[in-house]
Backbone atoms as SQL, in Angstrom:
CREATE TABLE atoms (id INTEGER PRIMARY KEY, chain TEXT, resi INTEGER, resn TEXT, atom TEXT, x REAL, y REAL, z REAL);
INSERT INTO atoms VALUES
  (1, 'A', 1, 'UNK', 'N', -14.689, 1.937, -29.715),
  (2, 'A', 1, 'UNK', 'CA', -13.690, 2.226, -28.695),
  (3, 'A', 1, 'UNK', 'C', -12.476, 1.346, -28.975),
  (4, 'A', 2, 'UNK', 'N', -11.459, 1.958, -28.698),
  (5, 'A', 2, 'UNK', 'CA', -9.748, 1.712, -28.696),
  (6, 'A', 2, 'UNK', 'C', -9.554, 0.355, -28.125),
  (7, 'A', 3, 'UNK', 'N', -8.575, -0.764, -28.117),
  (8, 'A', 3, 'UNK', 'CA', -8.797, -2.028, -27.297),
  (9, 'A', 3, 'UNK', 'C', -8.611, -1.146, -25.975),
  (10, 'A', 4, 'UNK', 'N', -7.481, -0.156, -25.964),
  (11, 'A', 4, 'UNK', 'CA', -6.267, 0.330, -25.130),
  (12, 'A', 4, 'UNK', 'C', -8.091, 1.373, -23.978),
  (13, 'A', 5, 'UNK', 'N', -8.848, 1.876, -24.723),
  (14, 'A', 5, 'UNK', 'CA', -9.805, 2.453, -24.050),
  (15, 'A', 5, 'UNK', 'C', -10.503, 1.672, -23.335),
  (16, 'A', 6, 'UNK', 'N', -10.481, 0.165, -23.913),
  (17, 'A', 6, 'UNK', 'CA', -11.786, -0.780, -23.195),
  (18, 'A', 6, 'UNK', 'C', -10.587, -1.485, -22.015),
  (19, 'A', 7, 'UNK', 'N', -9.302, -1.446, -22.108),
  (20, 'A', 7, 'UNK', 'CA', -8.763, -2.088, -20.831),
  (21, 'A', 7, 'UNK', 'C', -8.772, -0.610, -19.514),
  (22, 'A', 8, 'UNK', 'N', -8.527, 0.569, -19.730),
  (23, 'A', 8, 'UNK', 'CA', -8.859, 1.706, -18.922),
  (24, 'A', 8, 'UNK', 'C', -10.070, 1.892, -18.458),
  (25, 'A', 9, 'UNK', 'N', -10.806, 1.410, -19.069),
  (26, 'A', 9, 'UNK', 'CA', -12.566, 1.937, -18.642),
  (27, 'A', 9, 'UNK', 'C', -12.503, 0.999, -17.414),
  (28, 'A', 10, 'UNK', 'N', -12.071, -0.368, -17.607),
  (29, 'A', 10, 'UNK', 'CA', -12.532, -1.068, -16.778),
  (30, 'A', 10, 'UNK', 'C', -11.451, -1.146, -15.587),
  (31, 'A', 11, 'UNK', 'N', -10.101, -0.866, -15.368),
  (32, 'A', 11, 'UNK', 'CA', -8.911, -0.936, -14.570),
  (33, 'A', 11, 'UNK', 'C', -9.508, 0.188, -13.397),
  (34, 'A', 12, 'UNK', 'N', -9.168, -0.501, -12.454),
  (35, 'A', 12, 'UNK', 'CA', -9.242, 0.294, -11.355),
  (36, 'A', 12, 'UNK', 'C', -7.492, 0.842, -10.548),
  (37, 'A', 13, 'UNK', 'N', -7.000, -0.256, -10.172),
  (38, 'A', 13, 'UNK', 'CA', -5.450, 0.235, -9.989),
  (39, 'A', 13, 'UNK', 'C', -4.997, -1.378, -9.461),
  (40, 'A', 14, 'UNK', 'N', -3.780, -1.684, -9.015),
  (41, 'A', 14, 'UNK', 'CA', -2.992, -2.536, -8.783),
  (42, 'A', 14, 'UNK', 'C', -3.939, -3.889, -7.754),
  (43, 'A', 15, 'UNK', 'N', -4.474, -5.140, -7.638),
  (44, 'A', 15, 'UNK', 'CA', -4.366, -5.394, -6.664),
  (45, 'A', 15, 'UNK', 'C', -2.737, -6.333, -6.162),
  (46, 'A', 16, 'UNK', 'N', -3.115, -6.425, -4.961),
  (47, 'A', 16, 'UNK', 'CA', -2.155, -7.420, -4.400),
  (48, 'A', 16, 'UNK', 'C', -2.078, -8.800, -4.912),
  (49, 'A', 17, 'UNK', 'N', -0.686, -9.415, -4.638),
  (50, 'A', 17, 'UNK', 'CA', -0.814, -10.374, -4.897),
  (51, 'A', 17, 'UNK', 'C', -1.311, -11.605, -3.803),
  (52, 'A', 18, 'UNK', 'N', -2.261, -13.012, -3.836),
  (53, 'A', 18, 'UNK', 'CA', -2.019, -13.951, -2.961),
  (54, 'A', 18, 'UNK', 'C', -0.804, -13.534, -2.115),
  (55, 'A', 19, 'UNK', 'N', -1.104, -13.759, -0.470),
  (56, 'A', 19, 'UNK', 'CA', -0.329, -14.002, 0.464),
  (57, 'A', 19, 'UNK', 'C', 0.468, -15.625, 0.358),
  (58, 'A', 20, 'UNK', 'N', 1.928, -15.808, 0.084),
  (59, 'A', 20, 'UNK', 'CA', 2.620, -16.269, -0.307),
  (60, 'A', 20, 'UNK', 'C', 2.774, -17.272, 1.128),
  (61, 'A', 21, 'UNK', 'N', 3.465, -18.455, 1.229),
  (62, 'A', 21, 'UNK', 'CA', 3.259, -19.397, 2.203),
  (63, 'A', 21, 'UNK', 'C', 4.549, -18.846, 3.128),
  (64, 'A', 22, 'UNK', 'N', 5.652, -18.495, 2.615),
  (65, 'A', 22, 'UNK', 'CA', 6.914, -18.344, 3.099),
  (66, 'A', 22, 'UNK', 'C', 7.252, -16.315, 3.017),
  (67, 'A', 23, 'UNK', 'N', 6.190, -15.556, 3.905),
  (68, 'A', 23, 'UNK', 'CA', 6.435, -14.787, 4.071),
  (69, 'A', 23, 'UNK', 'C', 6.443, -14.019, 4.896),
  (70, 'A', 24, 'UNK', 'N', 7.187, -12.181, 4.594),
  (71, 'A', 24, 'UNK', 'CA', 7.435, -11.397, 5.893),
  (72, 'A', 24, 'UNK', 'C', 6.356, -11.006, 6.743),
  (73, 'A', 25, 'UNK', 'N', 6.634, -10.964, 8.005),
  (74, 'A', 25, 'UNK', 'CA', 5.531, -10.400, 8.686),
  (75, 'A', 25, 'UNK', 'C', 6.455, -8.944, 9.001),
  (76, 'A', 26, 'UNK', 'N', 5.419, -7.268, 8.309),
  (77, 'A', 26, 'UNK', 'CA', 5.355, -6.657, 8.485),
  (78, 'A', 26, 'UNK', 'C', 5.143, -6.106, 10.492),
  (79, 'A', 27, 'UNK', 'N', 6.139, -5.540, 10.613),
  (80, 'A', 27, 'UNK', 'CA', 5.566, -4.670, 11.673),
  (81, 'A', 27, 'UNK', 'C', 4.672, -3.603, 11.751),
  (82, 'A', 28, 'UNK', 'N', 3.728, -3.804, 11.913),
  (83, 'A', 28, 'UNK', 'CA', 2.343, -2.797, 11.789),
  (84, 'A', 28, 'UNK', 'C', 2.074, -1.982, 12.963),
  (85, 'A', 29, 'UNK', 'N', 2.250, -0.525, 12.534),
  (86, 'A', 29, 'UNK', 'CA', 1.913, 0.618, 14.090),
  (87, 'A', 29, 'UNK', 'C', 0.726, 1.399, 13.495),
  (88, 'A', 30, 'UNK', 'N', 0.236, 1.776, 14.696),
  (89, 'A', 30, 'UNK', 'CA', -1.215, 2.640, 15.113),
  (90, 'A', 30, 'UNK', 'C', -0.518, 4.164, 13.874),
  (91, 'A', 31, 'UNK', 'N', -1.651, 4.218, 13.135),
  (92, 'A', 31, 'UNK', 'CA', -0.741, 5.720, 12.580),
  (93, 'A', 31, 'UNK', 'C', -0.597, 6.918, 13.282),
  (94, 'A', 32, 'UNK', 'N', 0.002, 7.441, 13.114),
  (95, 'A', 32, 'UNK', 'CA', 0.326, 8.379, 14.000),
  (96, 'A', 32, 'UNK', 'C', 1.059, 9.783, 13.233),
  (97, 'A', 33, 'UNK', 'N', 0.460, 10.976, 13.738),
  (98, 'A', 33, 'UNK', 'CA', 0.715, 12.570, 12.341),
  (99, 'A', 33, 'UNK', 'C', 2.318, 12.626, 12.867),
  (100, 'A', 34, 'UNK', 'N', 2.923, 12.025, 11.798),
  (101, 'A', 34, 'UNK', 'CA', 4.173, 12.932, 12.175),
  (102, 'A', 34, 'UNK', 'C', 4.440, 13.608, 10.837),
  (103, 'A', 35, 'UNK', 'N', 3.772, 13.748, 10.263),
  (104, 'A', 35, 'UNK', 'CA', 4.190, 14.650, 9.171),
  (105, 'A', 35, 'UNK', 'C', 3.143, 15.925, 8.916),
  (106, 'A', 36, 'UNK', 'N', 3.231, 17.243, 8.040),
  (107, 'A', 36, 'UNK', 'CA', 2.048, 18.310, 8.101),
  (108, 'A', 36, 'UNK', 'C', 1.473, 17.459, 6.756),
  (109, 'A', 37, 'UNK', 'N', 1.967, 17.163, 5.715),
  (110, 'A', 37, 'UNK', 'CA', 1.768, 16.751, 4.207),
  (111, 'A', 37, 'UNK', 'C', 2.094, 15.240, 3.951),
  (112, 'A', 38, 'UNK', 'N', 1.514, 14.590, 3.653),
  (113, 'A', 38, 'UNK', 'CA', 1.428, 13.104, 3.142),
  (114, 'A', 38, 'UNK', 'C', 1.728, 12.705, 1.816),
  (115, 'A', 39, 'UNK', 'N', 2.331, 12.158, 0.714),
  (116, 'A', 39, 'UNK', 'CA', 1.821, 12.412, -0.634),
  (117, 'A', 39, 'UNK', 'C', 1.855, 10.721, -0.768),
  (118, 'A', 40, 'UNK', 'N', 0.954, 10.382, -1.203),
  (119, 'A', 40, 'UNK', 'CA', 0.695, 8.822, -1.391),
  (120, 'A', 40, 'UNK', 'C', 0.920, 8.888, -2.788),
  (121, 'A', 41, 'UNK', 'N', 1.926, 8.127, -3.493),
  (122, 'A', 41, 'UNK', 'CA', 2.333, 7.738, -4.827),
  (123, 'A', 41, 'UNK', 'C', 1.957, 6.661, -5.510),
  (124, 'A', 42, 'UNK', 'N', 1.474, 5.562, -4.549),
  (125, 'A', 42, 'UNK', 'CA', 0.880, 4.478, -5.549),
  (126, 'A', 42, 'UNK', 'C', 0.066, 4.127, -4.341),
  (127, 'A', 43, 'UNK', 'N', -1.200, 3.219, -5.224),
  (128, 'A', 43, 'UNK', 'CA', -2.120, 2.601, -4.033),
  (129, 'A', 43, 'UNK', 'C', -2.900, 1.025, -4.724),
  (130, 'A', 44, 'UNK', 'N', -3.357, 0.457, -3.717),
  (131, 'A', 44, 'UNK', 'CA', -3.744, -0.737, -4.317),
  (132, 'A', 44, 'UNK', 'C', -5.160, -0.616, -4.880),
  (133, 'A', 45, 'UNK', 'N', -5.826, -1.733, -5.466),
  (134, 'A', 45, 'UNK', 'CA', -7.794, -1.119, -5.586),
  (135, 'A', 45, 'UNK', 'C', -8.592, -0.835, -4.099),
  (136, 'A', 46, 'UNK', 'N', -8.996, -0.053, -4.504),
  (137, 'A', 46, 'UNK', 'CA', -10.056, 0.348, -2.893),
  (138, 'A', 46, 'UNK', 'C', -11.523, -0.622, -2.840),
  (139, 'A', 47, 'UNK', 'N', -11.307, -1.430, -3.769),
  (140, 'A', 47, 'UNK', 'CA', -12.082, -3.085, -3.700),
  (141, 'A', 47, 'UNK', 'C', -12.052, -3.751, -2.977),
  (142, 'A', 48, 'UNK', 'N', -11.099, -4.077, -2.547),
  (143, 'A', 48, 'UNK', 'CA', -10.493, -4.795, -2.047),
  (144, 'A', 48, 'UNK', 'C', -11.182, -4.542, 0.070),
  (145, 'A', 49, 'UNK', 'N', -11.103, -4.951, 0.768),
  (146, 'A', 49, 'UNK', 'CA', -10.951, -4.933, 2.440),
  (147, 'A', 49, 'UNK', 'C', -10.406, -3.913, 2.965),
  (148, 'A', 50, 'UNK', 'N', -8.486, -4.734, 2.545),
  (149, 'A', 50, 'UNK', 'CA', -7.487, -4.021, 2.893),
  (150, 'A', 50, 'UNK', 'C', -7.100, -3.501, 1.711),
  (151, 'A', 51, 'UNK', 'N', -6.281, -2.125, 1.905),
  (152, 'A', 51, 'UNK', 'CA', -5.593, -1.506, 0.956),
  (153, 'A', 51, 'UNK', 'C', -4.733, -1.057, 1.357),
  (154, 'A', 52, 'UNK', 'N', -3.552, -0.994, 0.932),
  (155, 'A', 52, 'UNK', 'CA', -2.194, -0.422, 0.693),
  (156, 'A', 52, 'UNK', 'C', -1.848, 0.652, 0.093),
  (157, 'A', 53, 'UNK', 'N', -1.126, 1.882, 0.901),
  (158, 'A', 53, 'UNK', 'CA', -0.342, 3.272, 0.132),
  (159, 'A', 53, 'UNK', 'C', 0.598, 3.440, 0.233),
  (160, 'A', 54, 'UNK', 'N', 1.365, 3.370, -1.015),
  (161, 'A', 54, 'UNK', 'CA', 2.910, 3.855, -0.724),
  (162, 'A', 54, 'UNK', 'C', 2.989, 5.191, -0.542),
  (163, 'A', 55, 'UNK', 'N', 3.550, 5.952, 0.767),
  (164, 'A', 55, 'UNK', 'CA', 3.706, 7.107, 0.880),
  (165, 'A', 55, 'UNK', 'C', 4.702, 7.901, 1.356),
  (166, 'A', 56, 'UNK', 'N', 5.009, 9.287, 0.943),
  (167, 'A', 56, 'UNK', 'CA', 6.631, 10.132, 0.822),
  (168, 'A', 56, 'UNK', 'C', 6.411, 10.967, 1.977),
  (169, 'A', 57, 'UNK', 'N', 6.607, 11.416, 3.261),
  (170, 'A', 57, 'UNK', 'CA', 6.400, 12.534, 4.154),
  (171, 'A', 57, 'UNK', 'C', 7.782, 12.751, 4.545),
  (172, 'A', 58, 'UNK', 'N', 8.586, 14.173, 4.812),
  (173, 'A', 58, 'UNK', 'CA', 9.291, 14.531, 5.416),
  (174, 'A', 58, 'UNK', 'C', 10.722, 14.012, 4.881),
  (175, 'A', 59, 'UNK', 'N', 10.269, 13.922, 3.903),
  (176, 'A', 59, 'UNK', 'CA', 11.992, 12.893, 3.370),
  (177, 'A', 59, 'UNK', 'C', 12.340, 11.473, 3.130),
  (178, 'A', 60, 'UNK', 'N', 11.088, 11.146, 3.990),
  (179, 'A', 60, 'UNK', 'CA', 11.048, 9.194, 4.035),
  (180, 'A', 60, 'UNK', 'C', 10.019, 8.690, 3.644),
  (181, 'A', 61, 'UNK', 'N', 9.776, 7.368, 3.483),
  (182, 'A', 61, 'UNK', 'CA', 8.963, 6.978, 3.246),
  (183, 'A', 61, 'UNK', 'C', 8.043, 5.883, 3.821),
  (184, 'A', 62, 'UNK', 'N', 7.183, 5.288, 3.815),
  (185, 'A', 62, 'UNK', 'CA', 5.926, 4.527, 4.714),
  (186, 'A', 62, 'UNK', 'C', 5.324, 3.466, 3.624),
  (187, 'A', 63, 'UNK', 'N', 5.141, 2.603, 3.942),
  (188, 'A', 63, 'UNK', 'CA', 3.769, 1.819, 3.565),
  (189, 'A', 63, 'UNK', 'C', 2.155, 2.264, 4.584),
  (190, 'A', 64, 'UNK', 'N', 1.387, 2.341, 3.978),
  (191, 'A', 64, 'UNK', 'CA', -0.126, 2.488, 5.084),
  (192, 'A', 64, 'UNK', 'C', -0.842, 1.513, 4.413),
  (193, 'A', 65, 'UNK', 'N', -1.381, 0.725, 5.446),
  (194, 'A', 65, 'UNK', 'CA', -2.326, -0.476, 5.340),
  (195, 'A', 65, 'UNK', 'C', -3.777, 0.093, 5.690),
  (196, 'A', 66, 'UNK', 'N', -4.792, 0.254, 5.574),
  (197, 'A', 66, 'UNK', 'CA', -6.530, 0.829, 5.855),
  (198, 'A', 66, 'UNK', 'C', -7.125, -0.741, 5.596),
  (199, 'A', 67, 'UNK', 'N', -7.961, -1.288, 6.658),
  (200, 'A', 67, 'UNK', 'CA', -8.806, -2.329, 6.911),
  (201, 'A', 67, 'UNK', 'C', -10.458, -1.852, 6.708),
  (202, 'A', 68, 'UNK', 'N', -10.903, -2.084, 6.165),
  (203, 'A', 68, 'UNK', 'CA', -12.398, -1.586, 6.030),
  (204, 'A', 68, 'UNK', 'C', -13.115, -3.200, 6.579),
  (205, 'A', 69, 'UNK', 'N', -13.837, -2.798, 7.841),
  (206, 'A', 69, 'UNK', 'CA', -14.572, -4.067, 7.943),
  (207, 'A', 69, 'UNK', 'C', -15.921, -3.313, 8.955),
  (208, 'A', 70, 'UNK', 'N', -15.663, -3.297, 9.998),
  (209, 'A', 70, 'UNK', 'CA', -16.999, -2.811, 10.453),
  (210, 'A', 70, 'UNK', 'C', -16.132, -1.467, 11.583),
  (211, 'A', 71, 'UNK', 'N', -15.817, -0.798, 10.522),
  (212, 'A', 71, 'UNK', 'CA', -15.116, 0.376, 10.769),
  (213, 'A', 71, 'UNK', 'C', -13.812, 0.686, 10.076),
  (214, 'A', 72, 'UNK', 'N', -12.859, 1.091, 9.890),
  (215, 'A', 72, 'UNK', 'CA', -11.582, 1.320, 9.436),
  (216, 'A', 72, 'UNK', 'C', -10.967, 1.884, 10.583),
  (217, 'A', 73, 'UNK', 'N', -9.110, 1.036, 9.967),
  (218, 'A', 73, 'UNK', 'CA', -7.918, 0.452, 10.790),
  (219, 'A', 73, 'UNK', 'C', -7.252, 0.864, 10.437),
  (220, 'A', 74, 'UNK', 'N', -6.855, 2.114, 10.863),
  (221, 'A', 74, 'UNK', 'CA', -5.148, 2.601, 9.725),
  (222, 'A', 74, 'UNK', 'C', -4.029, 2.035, 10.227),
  (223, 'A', 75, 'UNK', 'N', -2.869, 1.319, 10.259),
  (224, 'A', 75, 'UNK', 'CA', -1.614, 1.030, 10.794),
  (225, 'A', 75, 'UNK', 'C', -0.679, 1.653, 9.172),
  (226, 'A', 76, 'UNK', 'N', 0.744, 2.127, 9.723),
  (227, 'A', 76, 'UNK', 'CA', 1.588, 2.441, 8.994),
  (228, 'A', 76, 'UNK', 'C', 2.740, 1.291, 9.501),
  (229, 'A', 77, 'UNK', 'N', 3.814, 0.962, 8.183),
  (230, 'A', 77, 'UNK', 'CA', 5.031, 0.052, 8.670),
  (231, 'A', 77, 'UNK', 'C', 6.066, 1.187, 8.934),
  (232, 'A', 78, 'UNK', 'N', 6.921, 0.703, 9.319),
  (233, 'A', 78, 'UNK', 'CA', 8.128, 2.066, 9.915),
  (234, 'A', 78, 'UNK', 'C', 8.414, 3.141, 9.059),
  (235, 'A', 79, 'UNK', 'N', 8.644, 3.934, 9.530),
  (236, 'A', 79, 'UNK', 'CA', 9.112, 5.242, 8.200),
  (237, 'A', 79, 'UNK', 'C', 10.479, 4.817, 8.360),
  (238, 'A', 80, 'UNK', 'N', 11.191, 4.896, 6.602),
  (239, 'A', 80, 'UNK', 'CA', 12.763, 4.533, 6.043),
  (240, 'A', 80, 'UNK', 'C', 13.049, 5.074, 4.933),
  (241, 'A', 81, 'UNK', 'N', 14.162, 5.059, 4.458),
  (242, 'A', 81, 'UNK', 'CA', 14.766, 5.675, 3.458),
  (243, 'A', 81, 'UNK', 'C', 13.721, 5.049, 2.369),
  (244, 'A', 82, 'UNK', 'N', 13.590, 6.131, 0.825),
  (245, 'A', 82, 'UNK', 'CA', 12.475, 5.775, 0.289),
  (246, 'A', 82, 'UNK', 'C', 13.014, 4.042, -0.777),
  (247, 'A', 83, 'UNK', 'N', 14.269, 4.070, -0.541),
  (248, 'A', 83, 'UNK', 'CA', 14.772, 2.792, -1.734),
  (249, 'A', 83, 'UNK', 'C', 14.242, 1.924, -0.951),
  (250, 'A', 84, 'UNK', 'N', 14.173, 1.772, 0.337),
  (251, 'A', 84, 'UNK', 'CA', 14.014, 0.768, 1.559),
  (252, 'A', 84, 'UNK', 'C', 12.459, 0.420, 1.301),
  (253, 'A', 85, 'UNK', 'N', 11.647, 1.539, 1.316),
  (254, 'A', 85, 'UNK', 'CA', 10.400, 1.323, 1.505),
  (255, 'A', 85, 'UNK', 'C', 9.713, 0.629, 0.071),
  (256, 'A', 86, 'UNK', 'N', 10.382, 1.324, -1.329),
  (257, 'A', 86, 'UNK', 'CA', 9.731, 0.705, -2.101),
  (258, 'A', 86, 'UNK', 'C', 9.835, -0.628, -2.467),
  (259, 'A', 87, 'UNK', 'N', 11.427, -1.389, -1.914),
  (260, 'A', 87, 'UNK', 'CA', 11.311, -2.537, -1.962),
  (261, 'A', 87, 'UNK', 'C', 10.572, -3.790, -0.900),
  (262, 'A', 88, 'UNK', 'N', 9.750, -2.473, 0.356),
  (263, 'A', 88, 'UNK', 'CA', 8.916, -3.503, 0.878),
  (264, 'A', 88, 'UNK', 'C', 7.631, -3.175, 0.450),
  (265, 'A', 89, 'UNK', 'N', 7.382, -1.992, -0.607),
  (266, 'A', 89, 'UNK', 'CA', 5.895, -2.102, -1.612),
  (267, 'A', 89, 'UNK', 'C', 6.042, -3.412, -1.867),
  (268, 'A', 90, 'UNK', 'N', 7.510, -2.983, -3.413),
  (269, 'A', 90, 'UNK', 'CA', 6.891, -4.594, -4.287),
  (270, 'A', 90, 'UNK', 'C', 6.947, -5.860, -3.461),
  (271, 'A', 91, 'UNK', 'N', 7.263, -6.097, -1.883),
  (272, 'A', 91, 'UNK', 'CA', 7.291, -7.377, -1.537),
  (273, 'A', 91, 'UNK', 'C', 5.546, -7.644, -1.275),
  (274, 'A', 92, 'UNK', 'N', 5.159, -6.466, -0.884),
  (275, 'A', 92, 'UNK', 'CA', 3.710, -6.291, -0.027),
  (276, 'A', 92, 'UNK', 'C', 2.707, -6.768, -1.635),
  (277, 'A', 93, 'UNK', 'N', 3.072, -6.108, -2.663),
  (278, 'A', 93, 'UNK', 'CA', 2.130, -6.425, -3.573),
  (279, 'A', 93, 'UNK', 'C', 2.740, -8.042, -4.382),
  (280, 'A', 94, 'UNK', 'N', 3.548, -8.324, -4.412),
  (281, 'A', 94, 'UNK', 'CA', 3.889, -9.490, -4.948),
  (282, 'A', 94, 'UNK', 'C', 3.479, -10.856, -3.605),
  (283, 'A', 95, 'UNK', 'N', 2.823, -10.342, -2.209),
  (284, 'A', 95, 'UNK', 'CA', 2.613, -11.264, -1.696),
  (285, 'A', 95, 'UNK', 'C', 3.271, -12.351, -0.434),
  (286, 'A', 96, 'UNK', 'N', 4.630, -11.157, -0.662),
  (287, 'A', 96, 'UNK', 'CA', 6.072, -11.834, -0.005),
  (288, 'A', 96, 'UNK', 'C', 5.916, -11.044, 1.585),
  (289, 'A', 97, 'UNK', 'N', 5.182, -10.496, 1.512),
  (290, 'A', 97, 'UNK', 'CA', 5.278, -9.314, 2.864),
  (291, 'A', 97, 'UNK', 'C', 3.680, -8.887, 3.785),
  (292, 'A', 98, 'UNK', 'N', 3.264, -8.897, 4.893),
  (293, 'A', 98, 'UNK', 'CA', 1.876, -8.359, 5.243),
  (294, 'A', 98, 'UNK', 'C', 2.055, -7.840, 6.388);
C-alpha cells in the first residue's frame, strides 16, 4: 500500500483544535427547521463528544454543534452571510471560538 493509502485508511476528518485561553464565546441556540434542505460542507470527527457542521441553507450559512453524552444536544450559532460563517468555522476549529 501507497504511503498516501496508509494516511486515508486511517483519517477520519478534521478534529478541533484545544480550546484556546483567550477565546470567543459562541452564541449557541436550540436548533430550530428553518430551512426544507440543509447541506453540511465540512464536519469535524464524529469521535469526538462534540462535533461541529459547517452548513449552507437558504442562502446563508450556520455552524451546528451535536453533544453526544447521555443523549444528544443540537444548538446552531446564528445564520449569516456564508464569508461570515466560515470565518467563525476556522475560529471554532483552530480553538479561538466555542
Amino acid at each position: 500500500m501507497s504511503d498516501l493509502g496508509q494516511l486515508t485508511g486511517t483519517y477520519h476528518s478534521i478534529h478541533v483544535a484545544p480550546l484556546q485561553s483567550q477565546h470567543e464565546i459562541v452564541a449557541w441556540r436550540t436548533e430550530a427547521p428553518r430551512a426544507d434542505r440543509v447541506r453540511v460542507r465540512e464536519h469535524t470527527c464524529p469521535c469526538r463528544r462534540i462535533t461541529y457542521e459547517f452548513c449552507l441553507a437558504g442562502g446563508l450559512a450556520f455552524v451546528r454543534r451535536t453533544y453526544r453524552h447521555d443523549g444528544v444536544a443540537v444548538h446552531e450559532s446564528a445564520w449569516m452571510r456564508t464569508r461570515e460563517a466560515e470565518h467563525l468555522w476556522l475560529r471554532i476549529l483552530l480553538g479561538q471560538a466555542r
